[in-house]
C-alpha positions in Angstrom: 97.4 -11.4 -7.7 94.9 -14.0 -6.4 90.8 -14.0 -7.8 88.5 -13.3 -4.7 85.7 -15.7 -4.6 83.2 -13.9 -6.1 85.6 -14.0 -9.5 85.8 -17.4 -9.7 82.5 -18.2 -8.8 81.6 -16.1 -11.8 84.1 -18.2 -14.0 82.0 -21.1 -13.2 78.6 -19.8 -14.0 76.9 -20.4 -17.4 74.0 -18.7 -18.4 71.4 -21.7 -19.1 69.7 -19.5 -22.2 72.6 -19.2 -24.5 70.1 -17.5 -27.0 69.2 -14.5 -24.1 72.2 -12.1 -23.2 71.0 -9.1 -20.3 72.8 -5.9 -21.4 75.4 -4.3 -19.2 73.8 -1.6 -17.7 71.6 -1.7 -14.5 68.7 -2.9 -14.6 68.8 -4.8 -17.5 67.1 -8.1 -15.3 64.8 -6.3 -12.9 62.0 -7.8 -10.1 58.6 -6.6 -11.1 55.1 -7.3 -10.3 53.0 -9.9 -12.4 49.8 -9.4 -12.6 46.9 -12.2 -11.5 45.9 -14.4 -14.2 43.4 -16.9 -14.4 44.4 -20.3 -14.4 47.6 -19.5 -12.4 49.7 -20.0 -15.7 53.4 -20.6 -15.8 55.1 -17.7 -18.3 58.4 -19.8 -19.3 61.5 -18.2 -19.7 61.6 -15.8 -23.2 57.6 -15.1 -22.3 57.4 -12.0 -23.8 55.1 -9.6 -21.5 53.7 -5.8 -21.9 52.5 -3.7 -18.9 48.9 -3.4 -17.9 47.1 -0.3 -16.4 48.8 -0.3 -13.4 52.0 -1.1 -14.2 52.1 -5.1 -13.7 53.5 -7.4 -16.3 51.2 -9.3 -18.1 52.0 -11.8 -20.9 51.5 -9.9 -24.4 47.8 -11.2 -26.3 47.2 -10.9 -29.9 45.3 -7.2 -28.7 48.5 -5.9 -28.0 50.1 -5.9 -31.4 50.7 -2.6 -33.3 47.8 -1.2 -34.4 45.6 -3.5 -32.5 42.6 -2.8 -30.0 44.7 -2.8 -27.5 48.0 -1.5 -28.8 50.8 -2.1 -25.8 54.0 -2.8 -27.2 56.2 -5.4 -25.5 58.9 -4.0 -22.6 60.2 -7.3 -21.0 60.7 -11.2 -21.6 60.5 -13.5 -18.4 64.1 -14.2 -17.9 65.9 -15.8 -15.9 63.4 -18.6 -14.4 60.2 -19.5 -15.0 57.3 -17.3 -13.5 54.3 -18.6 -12.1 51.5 -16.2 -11.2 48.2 -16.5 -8.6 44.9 -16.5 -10.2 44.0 -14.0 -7.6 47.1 -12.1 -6.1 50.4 -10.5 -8.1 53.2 -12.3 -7.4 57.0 -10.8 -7.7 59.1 -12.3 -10.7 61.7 -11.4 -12.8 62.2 -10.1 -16.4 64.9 -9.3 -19.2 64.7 -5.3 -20.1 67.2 -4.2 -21.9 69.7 -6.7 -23.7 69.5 -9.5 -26.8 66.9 -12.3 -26.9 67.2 -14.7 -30.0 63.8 -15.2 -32.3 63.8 -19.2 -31.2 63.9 -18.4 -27.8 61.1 -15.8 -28.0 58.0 -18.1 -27.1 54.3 -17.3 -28.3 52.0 -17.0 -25.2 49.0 -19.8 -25.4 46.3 -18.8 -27.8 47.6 -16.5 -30.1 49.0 -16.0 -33.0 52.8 -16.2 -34.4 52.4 -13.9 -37.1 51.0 -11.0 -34.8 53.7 -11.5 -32.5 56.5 -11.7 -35.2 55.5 -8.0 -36.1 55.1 -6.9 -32.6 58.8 -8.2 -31.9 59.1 -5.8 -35.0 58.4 -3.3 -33.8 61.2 -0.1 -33.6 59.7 0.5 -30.4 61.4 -2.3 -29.0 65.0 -1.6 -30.3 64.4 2.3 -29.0 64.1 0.1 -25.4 66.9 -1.5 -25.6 65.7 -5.2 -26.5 67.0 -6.1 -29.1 65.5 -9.7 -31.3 68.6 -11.7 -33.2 67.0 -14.1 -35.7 64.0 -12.4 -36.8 62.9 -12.4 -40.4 62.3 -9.1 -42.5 58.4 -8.6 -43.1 57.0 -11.4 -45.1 
């Protein structure tokens, strides 16, 4: 029985991010809407992101750790390219939802702070989605 191509192109393929593995279901790498940011940033692959008000990724802020102001627990990491939003319109990108993401490839968004995010990437929440953080240290 011969491979058809789409088998052997598949052979040939290596995932780039050893360290981030999509799950097997659908969906687990979906296109979604980024939100506008200012400064236009660039969210690198294993960005972690929460969703806003209406339902746009945005990369997660100190704020949106458990128990914080502005409690939003994380539902995706930018996977597989880099994203790069407008300052002033959302752009289309895409994110890992459900699947395995290693601790050293998890990458703190600009400005805040690691030890927030460690117990944000903590939290049960997360696992109950699907994501799932290898790596990651017991509370300290």
């Amino acid at each position: 029985m011969s491979l058809i191509k789409k088998e052997l192109l598949q052979d040939r393929v290596q995932n780039p991010f050893p360290g981030i593995v999509p799950g097997n279901q659908a969906g687990a790498v979906q296109t979604k809407t980024f939100d506008a940011a200012t400064g236009a940033p660039t969210y690198k692959v294993g960005t972690p992101m929460v969703l806003n008000a209406a339902g746009e990724l945005v990369a997660w802020q100190d704020t949106n750790e458990p128990g914080g102001a502005a409690a939003t627990p994380i539902v995706a990491f930018v996977y597989p390219r880099d994203v790069t939003v407008d300052a002033t319109n959302e752009v289309l990108g895409d994110a890992l939802f459900y699947g395995k993401i290693r601790y050293a490839d998890v990458l703190l968004p600009s400005g805040e702070t690691q030890g927030l995010l460690d117990t944000a990437l903590r939290d049960p929440e997360l696992r109950k989605q699907g994501i799932f953080v290898d790596g990651l240290s017991a509370k300290d």
